[in-house]
C-alpha positions in Angstrom: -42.0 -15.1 3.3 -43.8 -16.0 -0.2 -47.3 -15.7 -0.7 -48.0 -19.1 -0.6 -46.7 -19.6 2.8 -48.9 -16.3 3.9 -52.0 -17.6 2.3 -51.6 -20.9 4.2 -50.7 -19.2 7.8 -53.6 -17.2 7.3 -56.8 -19.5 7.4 -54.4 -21.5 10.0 -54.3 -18.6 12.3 -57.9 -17.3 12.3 -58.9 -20.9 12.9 -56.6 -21.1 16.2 -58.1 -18.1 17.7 -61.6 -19.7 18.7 -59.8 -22.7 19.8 -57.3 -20.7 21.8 -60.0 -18.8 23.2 -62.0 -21.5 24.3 -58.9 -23.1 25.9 -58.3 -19.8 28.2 -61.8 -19.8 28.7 -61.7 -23.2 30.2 -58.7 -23.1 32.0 -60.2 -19.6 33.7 -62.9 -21.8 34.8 -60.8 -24.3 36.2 -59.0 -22.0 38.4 -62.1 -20.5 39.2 -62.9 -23.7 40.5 -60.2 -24.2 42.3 -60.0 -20.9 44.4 -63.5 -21.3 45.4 -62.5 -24.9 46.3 -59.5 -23.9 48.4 -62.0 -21.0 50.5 -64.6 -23.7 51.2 -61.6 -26.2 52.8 -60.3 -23.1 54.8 -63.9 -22.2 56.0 -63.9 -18.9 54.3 -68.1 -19.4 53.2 -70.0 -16.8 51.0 -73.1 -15.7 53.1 -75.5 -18.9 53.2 -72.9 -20.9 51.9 -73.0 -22.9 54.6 -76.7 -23.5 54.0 -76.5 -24.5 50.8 -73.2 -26.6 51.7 -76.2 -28.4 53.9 -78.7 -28.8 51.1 -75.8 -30.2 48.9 -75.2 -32.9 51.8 -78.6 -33.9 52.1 -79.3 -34.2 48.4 -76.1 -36.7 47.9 -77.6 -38.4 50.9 -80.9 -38.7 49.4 -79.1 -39.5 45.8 -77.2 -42.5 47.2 -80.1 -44.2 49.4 -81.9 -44.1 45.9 -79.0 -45.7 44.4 -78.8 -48.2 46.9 -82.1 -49.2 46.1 -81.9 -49.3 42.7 -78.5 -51.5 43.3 -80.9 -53.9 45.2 -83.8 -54.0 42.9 -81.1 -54.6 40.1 -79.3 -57.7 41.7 -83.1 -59.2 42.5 -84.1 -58.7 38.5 -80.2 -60.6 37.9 -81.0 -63.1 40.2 -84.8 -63.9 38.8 -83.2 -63.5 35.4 -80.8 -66.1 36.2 -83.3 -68.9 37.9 -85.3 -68.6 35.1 -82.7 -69.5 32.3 -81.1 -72.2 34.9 -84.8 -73.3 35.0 -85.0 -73.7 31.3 -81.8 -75.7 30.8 -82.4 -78.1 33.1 -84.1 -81.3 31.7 -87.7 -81.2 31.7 -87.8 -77.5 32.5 -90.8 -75.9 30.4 
């Protein structure tokens, strides 16, 4: 190999090891992930993870009566949004 195709591979190289790393850190996390997934479907808990499995359940049930309301309070703001331009195009409308 000539120098020139050294001196290029070089800088190529160390800049590929942080993104390699961070790739294999990732991808450890993923499968992290998905072990601790697969115990929790076979029932296999941590100590107060079933607990905590509880709070989790409660907070999502919380989460989406709180979006349900906001989904409410939205379409009313559409719909008074709307009357009030079909009110202004109509003839006469102030």
């Amino acid at each position: 190999m000539d120098r020139q195709t050294l001196a290029l591979l070089i800088p190529i190289t160390a800049m590929m090891i942080p993104i390699v790393a961070i790739v294999m850190a990732n991808m450890h996390k993923i499968a992290k992930l998905r072990v601790d997934e697969a115990r929790v479907r076979a029932g296999a808990l941590p100590d107060g993870g079933l607990a905590e499995l509880d709070a989790v359940r409660g907070e999502m049930d919380q989460l989406r009566h709180e979006l349900a309301e906001v989904q409410e309070r939205l379409d009313f703001a559409e719909r008074l949004l709307a009357q009030r331009h079909d009110h202004e195009r109509l003839p006469g409308g102030s």
